[in-house]
C-alpha positions in Angstrom: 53.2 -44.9 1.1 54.0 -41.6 0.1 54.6 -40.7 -3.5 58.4 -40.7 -4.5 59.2 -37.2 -5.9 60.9 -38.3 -9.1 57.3 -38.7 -9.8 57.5 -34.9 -10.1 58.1 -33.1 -13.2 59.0 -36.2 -15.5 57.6 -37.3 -18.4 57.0 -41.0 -19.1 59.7 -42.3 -21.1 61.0 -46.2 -22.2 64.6 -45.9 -20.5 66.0 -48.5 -18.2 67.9 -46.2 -16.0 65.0 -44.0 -15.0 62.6 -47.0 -14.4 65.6 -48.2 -12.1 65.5 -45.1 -10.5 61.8 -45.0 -10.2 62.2 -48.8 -8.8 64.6 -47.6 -5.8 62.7 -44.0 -5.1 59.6 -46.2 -3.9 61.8 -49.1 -2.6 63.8 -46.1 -0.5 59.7 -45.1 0.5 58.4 -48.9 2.3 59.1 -50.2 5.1 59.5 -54.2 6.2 56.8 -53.8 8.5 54.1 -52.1 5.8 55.0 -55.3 3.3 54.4 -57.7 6.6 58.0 -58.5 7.0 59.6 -60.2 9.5 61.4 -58.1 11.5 65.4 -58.3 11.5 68.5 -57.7 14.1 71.2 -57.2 11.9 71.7 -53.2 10.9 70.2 -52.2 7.8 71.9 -49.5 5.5 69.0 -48.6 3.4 66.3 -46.6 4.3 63.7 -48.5 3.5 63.7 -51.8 1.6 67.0 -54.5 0.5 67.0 -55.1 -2.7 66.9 -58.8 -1.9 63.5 -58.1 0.3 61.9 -56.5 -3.1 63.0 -59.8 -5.0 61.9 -62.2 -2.6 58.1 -60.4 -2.6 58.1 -60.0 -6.5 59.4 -63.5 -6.7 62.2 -62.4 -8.7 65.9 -62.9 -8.5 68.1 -60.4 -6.5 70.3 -60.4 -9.5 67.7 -59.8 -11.7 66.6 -57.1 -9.4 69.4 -55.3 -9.3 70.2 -55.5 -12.7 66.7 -53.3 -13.6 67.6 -51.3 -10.5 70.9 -50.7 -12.2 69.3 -50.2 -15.4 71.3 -52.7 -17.2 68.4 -54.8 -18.3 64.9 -54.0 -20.0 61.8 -55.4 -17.6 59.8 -57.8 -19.0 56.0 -57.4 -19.2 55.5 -60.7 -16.9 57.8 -59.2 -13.8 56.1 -55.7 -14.0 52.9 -56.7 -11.8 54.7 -58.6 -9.4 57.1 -55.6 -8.9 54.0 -53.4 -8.2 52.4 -55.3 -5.8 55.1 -55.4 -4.3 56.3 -51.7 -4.0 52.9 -51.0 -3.0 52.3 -48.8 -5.9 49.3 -47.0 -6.6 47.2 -46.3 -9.3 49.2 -43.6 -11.2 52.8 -45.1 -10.3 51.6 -48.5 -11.6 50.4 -46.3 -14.6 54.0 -45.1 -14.5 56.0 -47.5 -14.1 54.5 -49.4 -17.1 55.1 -46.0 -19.2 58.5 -46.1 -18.2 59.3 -49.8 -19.4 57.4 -49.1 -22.5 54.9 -51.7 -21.7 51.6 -49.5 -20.9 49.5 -51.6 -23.2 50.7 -54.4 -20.8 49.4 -53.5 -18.1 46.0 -55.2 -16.7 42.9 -53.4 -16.9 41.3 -52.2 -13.6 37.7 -53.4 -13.3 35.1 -51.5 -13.5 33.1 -50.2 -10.8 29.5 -51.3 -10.3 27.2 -49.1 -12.2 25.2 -47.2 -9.9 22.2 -44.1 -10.8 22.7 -40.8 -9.0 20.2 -40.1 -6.6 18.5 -37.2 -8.3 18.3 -39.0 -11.3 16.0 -41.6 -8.9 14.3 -39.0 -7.7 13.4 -37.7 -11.2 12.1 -40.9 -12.2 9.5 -41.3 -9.4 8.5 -37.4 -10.0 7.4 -38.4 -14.0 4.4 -40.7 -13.3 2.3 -40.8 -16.4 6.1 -40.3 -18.5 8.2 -43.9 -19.2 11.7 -42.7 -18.4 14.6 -45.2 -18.0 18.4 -45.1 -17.6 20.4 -47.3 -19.3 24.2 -47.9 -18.2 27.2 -48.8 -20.5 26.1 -51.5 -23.1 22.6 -50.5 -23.0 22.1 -52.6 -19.2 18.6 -51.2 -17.3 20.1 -49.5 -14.3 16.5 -47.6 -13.4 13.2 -46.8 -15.0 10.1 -45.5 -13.0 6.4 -46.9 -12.8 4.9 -45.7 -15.8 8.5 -47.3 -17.7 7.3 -50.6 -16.3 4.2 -49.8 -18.0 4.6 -49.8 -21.1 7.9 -52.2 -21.5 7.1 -54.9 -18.5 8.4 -55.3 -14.9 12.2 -55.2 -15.4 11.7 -56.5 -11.9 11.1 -59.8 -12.9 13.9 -60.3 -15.1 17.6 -61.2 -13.4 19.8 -58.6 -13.1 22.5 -60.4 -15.6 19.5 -60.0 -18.5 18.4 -56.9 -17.8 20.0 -55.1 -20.6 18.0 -53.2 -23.7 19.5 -55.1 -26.3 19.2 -58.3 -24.8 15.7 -57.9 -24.8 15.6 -56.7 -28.0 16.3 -59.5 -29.6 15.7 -62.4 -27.5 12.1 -61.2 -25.3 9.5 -62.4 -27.4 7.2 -60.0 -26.1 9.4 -57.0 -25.4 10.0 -57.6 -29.7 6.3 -57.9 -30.4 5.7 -54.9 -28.9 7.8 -52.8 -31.4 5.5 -52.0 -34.6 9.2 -51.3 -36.2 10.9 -53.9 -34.9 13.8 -54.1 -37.3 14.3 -50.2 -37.9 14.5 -50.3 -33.7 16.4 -53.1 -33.1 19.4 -51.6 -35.7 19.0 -48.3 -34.5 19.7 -50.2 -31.0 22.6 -52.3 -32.4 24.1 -49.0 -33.2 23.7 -47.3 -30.3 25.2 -50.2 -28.5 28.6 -49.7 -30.8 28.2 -46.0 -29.7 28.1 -46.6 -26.1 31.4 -49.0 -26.2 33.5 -47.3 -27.9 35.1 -46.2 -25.1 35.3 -49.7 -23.6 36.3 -51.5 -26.6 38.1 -54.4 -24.9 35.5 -54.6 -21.9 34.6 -58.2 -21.5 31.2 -58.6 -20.6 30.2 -56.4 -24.5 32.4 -59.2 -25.8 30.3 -61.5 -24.1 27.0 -60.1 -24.9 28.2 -59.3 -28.8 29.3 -63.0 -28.9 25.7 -64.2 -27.0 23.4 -62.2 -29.7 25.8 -62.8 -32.9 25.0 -66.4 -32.2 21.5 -66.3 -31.2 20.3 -63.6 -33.8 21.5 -63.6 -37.8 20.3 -60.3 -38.1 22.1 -59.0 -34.8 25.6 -60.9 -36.6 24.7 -58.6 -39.4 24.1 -55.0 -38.1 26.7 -55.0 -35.7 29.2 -55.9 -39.0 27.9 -53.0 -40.6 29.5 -50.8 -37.8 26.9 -48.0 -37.5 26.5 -45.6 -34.3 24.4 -43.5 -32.8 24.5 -41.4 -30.0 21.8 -40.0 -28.1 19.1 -37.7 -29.6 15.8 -38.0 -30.5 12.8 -40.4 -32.4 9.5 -41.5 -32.7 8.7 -45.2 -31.5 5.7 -47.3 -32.9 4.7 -49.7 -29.9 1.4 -52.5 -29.8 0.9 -52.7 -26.6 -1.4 -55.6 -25.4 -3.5 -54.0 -23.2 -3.9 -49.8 -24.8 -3.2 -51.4 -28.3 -0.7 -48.8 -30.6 1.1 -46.1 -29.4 3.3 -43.4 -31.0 5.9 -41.9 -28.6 8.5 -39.5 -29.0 12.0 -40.8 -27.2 14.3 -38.4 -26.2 18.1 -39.4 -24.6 20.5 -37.4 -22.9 23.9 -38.7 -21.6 24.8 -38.1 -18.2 27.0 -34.6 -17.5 28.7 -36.3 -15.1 31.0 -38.7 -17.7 29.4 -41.4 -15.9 28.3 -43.3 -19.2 24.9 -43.7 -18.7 22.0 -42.4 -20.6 18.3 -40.9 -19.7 15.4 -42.0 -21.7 12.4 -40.5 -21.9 9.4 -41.6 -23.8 6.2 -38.7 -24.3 3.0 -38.6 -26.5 1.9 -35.4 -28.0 -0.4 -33.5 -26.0 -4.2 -34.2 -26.9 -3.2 -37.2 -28.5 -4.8 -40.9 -29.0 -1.4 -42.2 -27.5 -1.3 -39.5 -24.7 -4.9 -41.0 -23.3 -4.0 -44.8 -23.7 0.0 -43.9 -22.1 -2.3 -41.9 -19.2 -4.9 -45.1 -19.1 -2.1 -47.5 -19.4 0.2 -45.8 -16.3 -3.1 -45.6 -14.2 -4.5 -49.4 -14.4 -0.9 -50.5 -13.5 0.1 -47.8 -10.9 -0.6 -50.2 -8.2 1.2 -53.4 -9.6 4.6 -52.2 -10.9 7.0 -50.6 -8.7 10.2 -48.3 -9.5 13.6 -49.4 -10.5 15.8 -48.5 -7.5 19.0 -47.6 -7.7 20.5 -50.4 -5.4 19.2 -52.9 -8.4 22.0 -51.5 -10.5 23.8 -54.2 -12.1 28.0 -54.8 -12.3 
């Protein structure tokens, strides 16, 4: 459908006769046959829809219709996304037409799109073999990591999809947790982070869900996230115990994607010459063979 021009050069305002003109600019734009009407012998005066035929697919009276095409009435929040679908409207003019009948925090929230890792990024991940390197999506979910990540935190592999997120394991992985030699110091400093990284998204559903999931599981979760602290990305030192090289002391660097796309590169490296640099390079060597890559098609929803 193309886009009516009273779209053009308008700016959205709560008044009842422009969103009844908005309502018969795209009504003047369908056709029966693009809503799957019948079709019909008798002439029709209008170029493109009846007012009756917009009311019958919004489920809506005519005389309601025409009233809000009038602009005698104010729309109510409930008819708005029936009158969308059926206008056909796309994403800005359902954007619009909300503006206009001062309901725009009415309107339903699109769902997100899957989460998916660039594939440079990918690429960069297999090219740092003896470097852990992982990127973490919105609420801190494991999109990708690399060999050597694998290494040192565990085969992500093994754990579902739906529980592969950071904080998750954090607090409920007994043995992603006993690995931390600073476990509380980490696990707030992840807390915040994850308040950081939905602050955007404050009403997305699944952080409600996993909020709701640790603040019942964890006391000390309920807690930090009270307190309401962020942080962004930037830079620290980690303290791990790792079963099989024993302690480690890595310097974590993050960097959020350019692209907007709110994910996040972590990258975990020992100081050259160090004890931690040989058991990181010992440690990514005796598992080389058994761990593989997180690919970019494992990115979760």
């Amino acid at each position: 459908m193309r886009r009516p021009d009273i779209l053009k050069g308008m700016t959205p305002a709560s008044d009842a006769r422009r969103f009844g003109s908005f309502l018969k600019a795209c009504r003047d734009q369908l056709t029966p046959q693009e809503c799957g009407l019948p079709p019909s012998d008798s002439p029709r005066r209008v170029p493109g829809l009846r007012r009756e035929e917009v009311a019958g697919l919004a489920s809506i009276s005519v005389d309601y219709y025409t009233r809000l095409e009038r602009g005698q009435v104010r729309a109510s929040a409930s008819v708005l996304g029936p009158l969308a679908r059926a206008l056909r409207l796309d994403e800005d003019q359902q954007r619009y037409l909300y503006e206009l009948a001062g309901k725009a925090d009415a309107r339903p929230r699109r769902s997100r799109p899957a989460q998916r890792v660039r594939p440079s990024v990918a690429r960069l991940l297999d090219q740092l073999p003896q470097t852990p390197a992982v990127v973490l999506g919105r609420r801190l979910d494991v999109l990708a990591w690399n060999p050597a990540a694998a290494a040192l935190y565990g085969d992500f592999a093994s754990i579902p999809a739906a529980g592969r997120n950071y904080v998750r394991l954090m607090f409920t992985n007994p043995a992603f947790r006993a690995m931390h030699r600073n476990w509380e110091h980490d696990a707030r400093d992840t807390v915040a982070a994850l308040r950081m990284a939905a602050a955007a998204e404050p009403d997305d559903p699944e952080l409600a869900r996993l909020v709701g999931e640790l603040s019942l599981r964890d006391a000390d979760f309920r807690t930090w996230w009270a307190e309401q602290r962020v942080l962004g990305a930037g830079s620290g030192t980690k303290h791990y115990h790792h079963p099989l090289v024993g302690d480690l002391t890595l310097d974590c660097d993050t960097w959020n994607s350019p692209d907007g796309g709110e994910q996040r590169l972590m990258i975990l490296t020992a100081e050259q010459g160090s004890p931690s640099q040989d058991k990181l390079r010992i440690l990514t060597s005796w598992t080389a063979d058994h761990v593989d890559a997180g690919r970019p098609e494992g990115s979760t929803p």
